[in-house]
C-alpha positions, -999 to +999 in steps of 0.1 A: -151+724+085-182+711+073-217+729+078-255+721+082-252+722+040-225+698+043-239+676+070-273+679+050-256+660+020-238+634+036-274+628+058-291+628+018-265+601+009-264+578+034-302+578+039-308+570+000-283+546+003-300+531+033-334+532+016-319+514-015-302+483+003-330+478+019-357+476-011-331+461-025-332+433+002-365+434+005-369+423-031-339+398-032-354+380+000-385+369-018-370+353-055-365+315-048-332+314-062-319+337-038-341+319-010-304+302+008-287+336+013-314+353+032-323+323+049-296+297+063-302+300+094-337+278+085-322+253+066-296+244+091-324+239+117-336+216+090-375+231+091-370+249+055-370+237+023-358+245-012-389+266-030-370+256-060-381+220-060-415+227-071-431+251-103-422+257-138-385+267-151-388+307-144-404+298-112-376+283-095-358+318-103-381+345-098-411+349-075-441+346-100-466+352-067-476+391-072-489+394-037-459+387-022-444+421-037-472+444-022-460+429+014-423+425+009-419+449+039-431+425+060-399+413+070-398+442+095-427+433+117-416+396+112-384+403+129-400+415+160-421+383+169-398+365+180-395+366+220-363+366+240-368+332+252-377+320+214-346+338+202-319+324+231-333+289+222-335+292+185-295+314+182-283+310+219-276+333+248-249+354+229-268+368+202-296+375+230-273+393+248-256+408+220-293+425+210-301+439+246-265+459+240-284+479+218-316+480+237-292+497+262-283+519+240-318+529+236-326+529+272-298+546+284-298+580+255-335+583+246-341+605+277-307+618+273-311+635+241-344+646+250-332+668+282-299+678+263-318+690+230-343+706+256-319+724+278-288+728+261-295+732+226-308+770+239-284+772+268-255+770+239-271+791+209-279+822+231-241+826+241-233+837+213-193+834+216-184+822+185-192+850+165-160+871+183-139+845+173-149+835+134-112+849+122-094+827+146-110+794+143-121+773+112-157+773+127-191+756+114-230+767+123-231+733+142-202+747+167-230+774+176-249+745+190-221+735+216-210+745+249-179+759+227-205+789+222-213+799+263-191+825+273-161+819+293-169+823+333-206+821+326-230+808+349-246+787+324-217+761+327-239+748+356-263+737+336-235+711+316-223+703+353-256+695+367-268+672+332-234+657+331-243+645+368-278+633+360-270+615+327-240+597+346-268+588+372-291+576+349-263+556+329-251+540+361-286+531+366-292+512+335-260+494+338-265+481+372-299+472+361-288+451+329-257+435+346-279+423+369-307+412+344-281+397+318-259+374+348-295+365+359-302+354+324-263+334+324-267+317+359-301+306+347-292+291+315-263+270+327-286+259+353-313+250+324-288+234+300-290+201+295-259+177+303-234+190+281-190+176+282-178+210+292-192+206+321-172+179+333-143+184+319-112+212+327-084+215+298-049+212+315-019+228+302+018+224+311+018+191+320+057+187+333+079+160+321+087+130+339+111+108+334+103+072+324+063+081+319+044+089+291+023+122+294-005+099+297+008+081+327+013+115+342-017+128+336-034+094+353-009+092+379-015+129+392-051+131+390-059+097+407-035+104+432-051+144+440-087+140+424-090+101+438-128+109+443-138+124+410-114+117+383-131+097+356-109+101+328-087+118+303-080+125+265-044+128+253-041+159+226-018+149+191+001+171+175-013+163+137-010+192+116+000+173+084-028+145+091-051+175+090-040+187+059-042+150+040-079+148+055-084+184+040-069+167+006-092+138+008-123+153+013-119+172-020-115+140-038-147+127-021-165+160-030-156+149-067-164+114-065-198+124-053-203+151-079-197+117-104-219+097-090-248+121-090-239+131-128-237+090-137-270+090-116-288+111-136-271+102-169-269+061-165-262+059-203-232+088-202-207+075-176-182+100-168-147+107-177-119+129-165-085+133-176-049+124-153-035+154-159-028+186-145-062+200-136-082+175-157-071+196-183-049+168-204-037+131-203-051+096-205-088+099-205-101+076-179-132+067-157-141+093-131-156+069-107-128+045-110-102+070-107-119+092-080-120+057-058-086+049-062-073+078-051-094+078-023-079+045-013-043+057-019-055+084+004-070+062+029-033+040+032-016+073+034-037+089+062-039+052+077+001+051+084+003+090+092-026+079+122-005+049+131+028+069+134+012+093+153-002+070+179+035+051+182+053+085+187+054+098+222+068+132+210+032+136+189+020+136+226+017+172+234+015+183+272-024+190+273-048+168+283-085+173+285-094+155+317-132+147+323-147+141+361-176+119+376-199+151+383-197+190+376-192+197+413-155+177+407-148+195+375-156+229+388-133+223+423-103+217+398-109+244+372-107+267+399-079+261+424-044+254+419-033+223+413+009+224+422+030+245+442+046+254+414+020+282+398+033+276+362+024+236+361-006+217+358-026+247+347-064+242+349-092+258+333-128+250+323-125+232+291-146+252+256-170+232+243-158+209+216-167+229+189-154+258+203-115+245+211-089+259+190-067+230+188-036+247+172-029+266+200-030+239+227+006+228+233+021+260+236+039+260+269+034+285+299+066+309+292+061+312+253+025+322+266+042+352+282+068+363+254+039+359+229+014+381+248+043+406+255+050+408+215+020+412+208+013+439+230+041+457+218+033+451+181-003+462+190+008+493+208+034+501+172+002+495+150-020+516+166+003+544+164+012+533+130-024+537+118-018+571+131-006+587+097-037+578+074-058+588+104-042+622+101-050+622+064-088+615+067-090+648+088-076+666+067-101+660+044-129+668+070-113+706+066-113+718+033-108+750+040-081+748+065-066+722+039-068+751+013-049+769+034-022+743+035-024+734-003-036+763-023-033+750-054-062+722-049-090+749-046-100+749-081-107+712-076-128+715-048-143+751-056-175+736-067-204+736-040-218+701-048-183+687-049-171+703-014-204+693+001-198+661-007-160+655+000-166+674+033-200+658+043-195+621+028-156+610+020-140+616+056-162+591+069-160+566+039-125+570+035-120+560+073-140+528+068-119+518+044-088+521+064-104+502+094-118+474+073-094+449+074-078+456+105-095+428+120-080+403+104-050+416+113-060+413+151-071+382+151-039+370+137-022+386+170-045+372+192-042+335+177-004+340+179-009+349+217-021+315+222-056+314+233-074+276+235-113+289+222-127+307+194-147+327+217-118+337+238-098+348+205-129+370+194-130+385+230-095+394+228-094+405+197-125+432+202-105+443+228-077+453+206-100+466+181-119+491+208-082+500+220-074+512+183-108+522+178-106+548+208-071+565+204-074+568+165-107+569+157-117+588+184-086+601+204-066+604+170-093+622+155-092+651+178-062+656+182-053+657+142-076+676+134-072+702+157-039+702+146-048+709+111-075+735+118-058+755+146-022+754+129-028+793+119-038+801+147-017+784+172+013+804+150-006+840+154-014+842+196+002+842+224+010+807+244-014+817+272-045+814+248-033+782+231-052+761+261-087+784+251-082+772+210-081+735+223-108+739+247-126+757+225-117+733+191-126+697+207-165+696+203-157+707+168-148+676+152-186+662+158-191+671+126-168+646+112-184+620+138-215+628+127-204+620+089-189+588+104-217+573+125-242+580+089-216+562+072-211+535+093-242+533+112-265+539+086-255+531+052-235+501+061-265+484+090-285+487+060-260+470+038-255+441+063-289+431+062-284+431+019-254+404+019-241+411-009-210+396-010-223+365+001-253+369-022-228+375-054-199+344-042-227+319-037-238+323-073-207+322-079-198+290-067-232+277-072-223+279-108-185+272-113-181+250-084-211+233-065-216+197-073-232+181-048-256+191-015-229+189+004-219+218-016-245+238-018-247+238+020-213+249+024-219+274-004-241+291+017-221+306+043-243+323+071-220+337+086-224+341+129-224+377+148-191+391+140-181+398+176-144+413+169-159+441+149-193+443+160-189+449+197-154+477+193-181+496+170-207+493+192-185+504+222-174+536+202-213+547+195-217+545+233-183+568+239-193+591+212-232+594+230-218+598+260-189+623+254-207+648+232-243+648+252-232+677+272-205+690+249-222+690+214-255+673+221-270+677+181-250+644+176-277+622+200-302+613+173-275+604+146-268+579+177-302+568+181-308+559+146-283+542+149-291+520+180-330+515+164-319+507+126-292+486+139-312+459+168-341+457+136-312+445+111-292+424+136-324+407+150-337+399+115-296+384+101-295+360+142-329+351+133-326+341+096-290+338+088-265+339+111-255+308+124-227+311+157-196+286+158-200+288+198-220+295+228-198+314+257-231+324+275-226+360+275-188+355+283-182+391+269-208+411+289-183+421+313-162+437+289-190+457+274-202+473+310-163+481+316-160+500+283-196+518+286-181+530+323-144+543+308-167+563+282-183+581+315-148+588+331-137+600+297-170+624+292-163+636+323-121+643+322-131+659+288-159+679+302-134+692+330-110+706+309-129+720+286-146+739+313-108+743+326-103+764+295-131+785+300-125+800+330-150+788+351-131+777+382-160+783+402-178+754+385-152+732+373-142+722+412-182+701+409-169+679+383-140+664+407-159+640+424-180+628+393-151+600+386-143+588+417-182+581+420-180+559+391-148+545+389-164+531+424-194+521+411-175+499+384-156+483+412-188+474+432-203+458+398-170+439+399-176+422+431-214+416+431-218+407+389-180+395+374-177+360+393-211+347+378-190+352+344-159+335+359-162+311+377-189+282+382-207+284+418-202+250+440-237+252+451-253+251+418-228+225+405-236+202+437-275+211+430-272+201+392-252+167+398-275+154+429-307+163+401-292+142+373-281+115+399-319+116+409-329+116+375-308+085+361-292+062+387-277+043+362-263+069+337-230+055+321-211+087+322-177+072+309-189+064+283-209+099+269-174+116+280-153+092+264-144+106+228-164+141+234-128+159+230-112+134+211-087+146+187-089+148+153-070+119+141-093+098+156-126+108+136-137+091+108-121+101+070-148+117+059-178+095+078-168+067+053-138+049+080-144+031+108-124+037+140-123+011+167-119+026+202-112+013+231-119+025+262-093+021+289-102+028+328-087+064+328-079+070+287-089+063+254-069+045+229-073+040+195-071+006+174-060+002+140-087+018+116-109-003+093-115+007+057-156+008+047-162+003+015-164+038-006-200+043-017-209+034+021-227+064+036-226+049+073-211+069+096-185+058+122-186+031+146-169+025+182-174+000+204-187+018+232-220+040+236-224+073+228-254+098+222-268+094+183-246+122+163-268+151+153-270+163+115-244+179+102-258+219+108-287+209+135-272+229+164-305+243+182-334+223+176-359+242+157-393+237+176-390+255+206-406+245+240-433+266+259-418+294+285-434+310+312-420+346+309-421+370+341-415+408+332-396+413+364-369+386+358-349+366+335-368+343+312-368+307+319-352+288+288-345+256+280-312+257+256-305+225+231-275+225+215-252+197+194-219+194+180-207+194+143-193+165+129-157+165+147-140+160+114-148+200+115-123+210+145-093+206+116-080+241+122-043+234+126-038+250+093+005+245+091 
């Protein structure tokens, strides 16, 4: 069990390595040739430049400017300045949201560790317990400051009951008051969102068979015939995982015929040469540019009859259909009722945004949707319980006495006071880390095998397997193991009658090892998100072996986007851990709030500088986040009862009955009055919106801007150097026969009809924001731009 030594090293650690990533940061941020890692974000928008481009040689590299290094902290108050209403129109509403979680935090334990470091802290030490039961129990000084200490049947158990009741209040409180603030914030930004193709259009799944139709036809012939007054049109989805692939294929080729250009550009009297062999590494000698061109254009003819067979073969015609409507009022009617009397066809739903679809998993039909999910669930429920053994192992590390008990023969190793402070104060928590850090991945994989259409969905879904694993084995797994291991001697020595006091008494306990954990993972690694240093170290990297063009060099840069799978599961555990151990070992609160301060000053400078999100789901997740923060409540309060179940107080326990049912039901009134502003779309304010823009522009050609804004893959340009002729039919689009551009031609595609000018590549938010009018008592009123990628990006149907 490790002490307030212990505990002191681990704090010593974690705080010097805090301290050191983030002078280290601080000094990386300022050298020019480090200037694209710290700050992507900038250069997407477009209003940043290179500092490179100007100065001497060792100029470009290091930051000659003295000055600069006596205010290289200034990055701190810099993050700050930015208001909400800058920040939703500059990174979008989730990463505005995703802040105020740990605002919340704040709110919600910065009185509560005041009153329980006030009250309890003496209401626990002057028990004095403990001290009768030293030979039974593997005990630490920090166990003196929990309710383990307060006498059984004591009178002072009221005090727990009666905070336990307040802080519940007071979380309750908050909650209500930021559902309603955030869904205020949602409803209001859809309404202030300029017209946009999701919301038009509805994604439809299982589209049934009919004999002697194309899916096409059917798609045309149901909608006219039950959406006759607001069906516009649709847009068939290809099944085109090789064509992807090829385009994948060529664009590497161009990358090199670029990087040859540039180098005969700069060297007019060198042309360049590269070999036919494997790699480039032997063979006939020949001319880059020529050879680079040529087997472009063999690429071009091969992509040109894969696109061709494609478009003749009705089996590349999956059964989804993105099908667009004359106003929002139209598309929201559809996307929200059933459309047959048969529950498992014609499935509607609102449609992602474009960037956001996940086009791999669109054709997966409505009963492989069920057999997946029910795998997955089951493979999900084996893994958690399969992470179970290594959990075990970590906690037995977080007792080196009780393992020296075990394993005798391993005290000599560990005798030394430095070296058990360390292993009992620092590793346990480390060593976890490590064993959680790529089970994200892993979860993702399941959730993209359950099928889900979006991006945003799969990181929803996959946080919600991560907090699921996070709170039986981080949390769950952690007491129970370790009680195991501590109270194995003395579960063997007593009587069965006292075994429920040892547990009761042994839970609050493991806070050391939380303790050790949350400085681990809250401290040491927040400050070492904010460093980047893998990203710092692999775009050297590639700047060096592998960048050869700007095109490169962007990519290179990776920003990165809020990493919501990981992210929000963490965050979700710091609120369970807060909430559990306030009344039961309340020492832990201000690890917690360091947490929740170091953590909203890191994560609002990384959305403001670097991070750069694939998607925009408009606070889509919020829900999720309130439902998790009000299981942590039940769970404080179950664990709270029998604890106090164990210590005879049955005069007191009978209080904490009710405590549950109050806030089970105050999560079911949330339910009602906040959930459907994150599910569905109101009628009113889509009939509101549509009679504005009809107001507006009389004579806006919607057709025409809906007309290729989900149109797959095979139909975008190679590259931005093909053109595509489309044609648009009354109810579909169909695609003509493409038409080769020259090479060198930097023109981008060409159709026949009119759409909106294509934004730059990376220029998803535009960069000077408008003037708000802010009110303190509601929502901030935004204005939210945002643009698609070139669609040549949605190739994720990796075979």
């Amino acid at each position: 069990m490790a002490t307030l030594s212990d505990i002191g090293v681990s704090a010593l650690i974690n705080i010097l390595s805090a301290i050191a990533f983030l002078l280290a940061f601080a000094f990386l941020r300022i050298q020019p040739v480090n200037d694209r890692v710290y700050f992507p974000k900038w250069y997407i928008n477009g209003s940043r430049t290179s500092p490179r481009g100007s100065g001497n040689f060792v100029g470009k590299f290091v930051n000659l400017n003295f000055k600069t290094y006596l205010t290289f902290l200034n990055w701190m108050p810099q993050a700050m300045k930015m208001s909400e209403s800058e920040i939703i129109n500059h990174a979008g509403l989730d990463s505005a949201v995703f802040l105020r979680i740990y605002i919340l935090g704040l709110k919600i334990f910065v009185p509560v560790a005041v009153l329980a470091l006030l009250i309890l802290i003496p209401v626990n030490v002057s028990s004095g317990t403990l001290f009768f039961l030293r030979k039974e129990l593997v005990l630490s000084d920090i166990d003196k400051l929990s309710i383990s200490n307060v006498r059984p049947k004591s009178i002072r158990f009221f005090f727990h009951i009666g905070l336990e009741y307040l802080f519940t209040l007071w979380t309750c409180y908050m909650l209500y008051k930021e559902y309603d603030y955030v869904a205020s914030m949602r409803l209001q930004f859809l309404a202030s969102q300029r017209r946009r193709a999701e919301q038009f259009t509805v994604v439809v799944r299982s589209i049934p068979h009919v004999s002697g139709r194309s899916v096409s036809d059917t798609v045309d012939h149901f909608f006219q015939k039950n959406h006759p007054n607001n069906y516009l049109c649709h847009q068939a989805v290809y099944n085109a995982n090789k064509f992807a692939k090829l385009a994948r294929k060529r664009d590497r080729l161009q990358n090199w015929l670029d990087y040859n250009l540039l180098k005969f550009e700069r060297h007019p009297d060198k042309k360049p040469t590269t070999r036919k062999g494997f790699l480039g590494l032997w063979g006939e000698s020949v001319d880059s540019i020529e050879y680079y061109k040529q087997q472009i254009k063999q690429f071009d003819k091969i992509m040109t009859l894969e696109q061709q067979k494609i478009l003749k073969d009705p089996k590349s015609i999956l059964p989804v259909a993105f099908v667009s409507f004359d106003s929002r009022w139209g598309a929201a009617v559809c996307a929200q009722t059933q459309q047959s009397k048969n529950p498992t066809l014609w499935l509607t739903n609102w449609a992602p945004e474009p960037r956001d679809v996940y086009w791999r998993n669109l054709a997966i039909p409505f009963v492989s949707l069920s057999i997946r999910k029910l795998v997955i669930t089951l493979s999900v429920f084996a893994l958690v319980f399969f992470y179970m053994i290594p959990i075990a192992f970590v906690q037995s590390l977080a007792n080196l006495e009780g393992l020296e008990r075990v394993a005798p023969f391993l005290r000599p190793v560990i005798e030394l006071k430095f070296i058990k402070s360390f292993l009992q104060g620092f590793l346990p928590g480390l060593a976890l880390k490590i064993f959680l850090y790529i089970l994200p991945t892993v979860l993702m994989i399941m959730s993209k095998i359950e099928g889900h259409i979006a991006l945003s969905i799969l990181e929803r879904k996959t946080a919600a397997k991560y907090y699921y694993f996070m709170l039986v084995n981080v949390f769950l797994g952690s007491i129970v193991t370790g009680t195991a291991f501590q109270q194995l001697h003395a579960f063997l020595h007593q009587s069965p009658t006292q075994i429920p006091r040892t547990i009761g008494v042994s839970i609050p306990t493991k806070a050391t090892f939380f303790i050790t954990y949350i400085m681990v993972d809250g401290w040491a690694a927040v400050a070492g998100e904010i460093l980047r240093l893998k990203p710092l170290v692999i775009f050297h990297l590639k700047n060096i072996f592998l960048v050869k063009t700007e095109r490169d060099r962007v990519k290179a840069m990776d920003p990165g986007s809020v990493d919501f799978p990981e992210t929000l599961p963490s965050l979700q555990l710091y609120f369970l851990l807060g909430i559990v151990y306030a009344v039961v070992t309340p020492i832990l609160l201000p690890f917690i709030l360091v947490f929740f301060a170091l953590a909203y000053l890191v994560y609002r400078h990384q959305i403001i500088n670097v991070y750069n999100q694939h998607y925009e789901s408009a606070a889509a997740f919020w829900p999720q986040v309130h439902s998790r923060i009000i299981a942590s409540l039940v769970i404080s309060q179950l664990l709270l009862m029998g604890l106090l179940s164990t210590k005879k107080a049955a005069n007191s326990t009978p209080f904490l009955v009710v405590l549950p049912i109050l806030t089970l039901s105050f999560h079911k009134y949330c339910k009602y009055r906040f959930e459907p502003a994150f599910r569905e779309y109101p009628l009113e304010e889509a009939m509101a919106k549509d009679t504005m823009e009809r107001t507006a522009e009389p004579d806006l050609n919607l057709k025409s801007y809906l007309a290729d804004a989900y149109l797959h893959p095979i139909f975008r340009s190679f590259e931005e150097q093909e053109l595509v002729e489309v044609r648009i039919d009354k109810h579909q689009t169909h695609a003509a026969t493409p038409i080769t551009s020259e090479l060198s031609s930097p023109s981008p595609p060409h159709y026949v009809h009119q759409t909106p000018p294509s934004p730059p590549q990376y220029a998803h938010y535009q960069s000077s924001p408008p003037q708000y009018v802010y009110n303190s008592n509601s929502p901030p009123s935004y204005e939210y731009h945002s643009t698609y990628p070139p669609h040549y990006a949605y190739y994720n149907e990796e075979p």
